[in-house]
N, C-alpha and C positions, 0 to 999 in steps of 0.2 A: 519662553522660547516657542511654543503651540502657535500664539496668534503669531510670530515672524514666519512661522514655518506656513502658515495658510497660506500668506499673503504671498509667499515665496511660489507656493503650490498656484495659487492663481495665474501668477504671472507664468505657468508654463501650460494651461490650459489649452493653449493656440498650438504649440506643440503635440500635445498629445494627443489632441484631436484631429490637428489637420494626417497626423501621418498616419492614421487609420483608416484617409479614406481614400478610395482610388475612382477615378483618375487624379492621378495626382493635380492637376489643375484646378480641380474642383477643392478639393484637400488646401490646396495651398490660397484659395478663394476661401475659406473657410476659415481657415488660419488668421486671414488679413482681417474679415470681419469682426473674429473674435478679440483678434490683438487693436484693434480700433475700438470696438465697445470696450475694451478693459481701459484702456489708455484714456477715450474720453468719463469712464468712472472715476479713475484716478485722479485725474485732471477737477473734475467737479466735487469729489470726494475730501481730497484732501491740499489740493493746492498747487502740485507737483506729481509727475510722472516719474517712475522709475526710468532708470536710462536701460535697463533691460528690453521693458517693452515698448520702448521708445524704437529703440533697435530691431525688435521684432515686427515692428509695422512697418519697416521699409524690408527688411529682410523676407515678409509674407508677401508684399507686394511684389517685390520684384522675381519671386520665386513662381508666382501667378503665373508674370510674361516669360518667363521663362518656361516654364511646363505647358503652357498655353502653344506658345510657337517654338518647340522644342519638344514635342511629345514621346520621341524616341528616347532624350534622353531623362535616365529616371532619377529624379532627383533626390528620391526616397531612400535609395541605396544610400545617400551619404548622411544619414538623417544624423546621427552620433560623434558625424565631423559636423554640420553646419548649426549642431546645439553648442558645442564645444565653441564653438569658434564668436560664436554672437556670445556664450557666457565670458568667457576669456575674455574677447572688444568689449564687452560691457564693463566689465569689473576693472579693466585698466584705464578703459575712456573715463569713468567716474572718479579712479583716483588724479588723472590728468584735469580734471575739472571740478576738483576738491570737492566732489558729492561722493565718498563711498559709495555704493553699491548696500552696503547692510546700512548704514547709515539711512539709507531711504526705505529700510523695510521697521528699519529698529524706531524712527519715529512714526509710523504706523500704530502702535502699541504701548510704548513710553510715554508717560505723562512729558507734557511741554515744558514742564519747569528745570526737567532734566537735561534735556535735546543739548543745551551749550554747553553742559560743563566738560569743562576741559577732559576730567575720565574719561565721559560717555563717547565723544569726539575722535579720542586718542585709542581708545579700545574696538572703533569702527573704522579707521584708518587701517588700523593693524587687521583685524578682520577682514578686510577686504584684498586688503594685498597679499594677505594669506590664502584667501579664494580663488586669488589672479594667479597666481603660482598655479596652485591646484587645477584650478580651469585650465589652464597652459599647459601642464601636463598631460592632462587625459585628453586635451586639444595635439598632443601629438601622440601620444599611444593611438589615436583614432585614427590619425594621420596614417599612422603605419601601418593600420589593421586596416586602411583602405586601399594603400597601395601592395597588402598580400605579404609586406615584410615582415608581420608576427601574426601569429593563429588569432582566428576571431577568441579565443578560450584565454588567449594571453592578453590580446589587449584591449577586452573587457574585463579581465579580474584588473588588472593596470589602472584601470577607468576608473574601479570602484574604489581600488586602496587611496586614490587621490581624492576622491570624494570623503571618503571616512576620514584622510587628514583635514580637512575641509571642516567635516563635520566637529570632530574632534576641538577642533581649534573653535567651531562657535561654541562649545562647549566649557573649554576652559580658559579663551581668552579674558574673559570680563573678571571672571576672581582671581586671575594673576595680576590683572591691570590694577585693581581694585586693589588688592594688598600690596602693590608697587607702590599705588598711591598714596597707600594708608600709612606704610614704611617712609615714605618721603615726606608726610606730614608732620611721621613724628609719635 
């Protein structure tokens, strides 16, 4: 679970970086370069891009021109809705396009002999759409904490308990799948 968690931590690199720096234009010029070097790593690495940071290089991009010709307004404020928002589109664009979202981090780190079997498949399927949920949730607790209808105290603890089910479920999706499997074998 360590190396999926790296690989996971990379892809938020562009993130983390770009909203520490101000002016935000620059920040979000930062963003796109990092989210472009990761993506063409990816890309020459391993064969395939995550659909995260697929989304994140048009999302730095266009956030560029926007703060660029738009300086007044600050886009930083929303930093918690437009992470929410690209995770949630990511994690449901993927299961629409039959590439989970953990599916492209879990063969990262899984041997390739694994990558097919039905388990592995089915146990990343359900992982992700368990994310989508989650992401989807704290994609609106943010929503409300940015239109001022719940205390920033409420819906950040909101954010986190959706994450922790998130978390939770990569935790124990794989050995309930695993002994569903193992019971259905027999």
């Amino acid at each position: 679970m360590l190396p999926t968690l790296f690989w996971i931590f990379v892809d938020l690199i562009p993130f983390i970086v770009a909203f520490q720096v101000e002016p935000q234009a620059l920040g979000f010029g930062i963003g796109f370069v990092l989210a472009v070097l990761i993506y063409l790593f990816q890309k020459k690495k391993f064969g395939e891009v995550t659909t995260i940071i697929a989304i994140k290089v048009f999302y730095f991009f266009c956030g560029f021109w926007v703060a660029l010709l738009f300086p007044a307004f600050h886009l930083f404020d929303f930093t918690q809705l437009f992470m929410y928002g690209i995770l949630t589109l990511a994690a449901v664009w993927s299961l629409v396009i039959k590439k989970p979202f953990t599916l492209q981090y879990a063969r990262k780190v899984v041997a390739p002999e694994f990558t097919e079997h039905s388990l592995f498949l089915a146990s990343n399927f359900w992982l992700t759409l368990i994310w989508a949920v989650a992401f989807g949730l704290s994609l609106i607790c943010s929503t409300l904490y940015a239109m001022a209808l719940v205390s920033g105290e409420v819906g950040v603890t909101l954010v986190h308990v959706w994450n922790l089910v998130g978390l939770a479920a990569t935790i124990l999706v794989r050995p309930i799948a695993r002994r569903y499997f193992l019971n259905k074998q027999g």
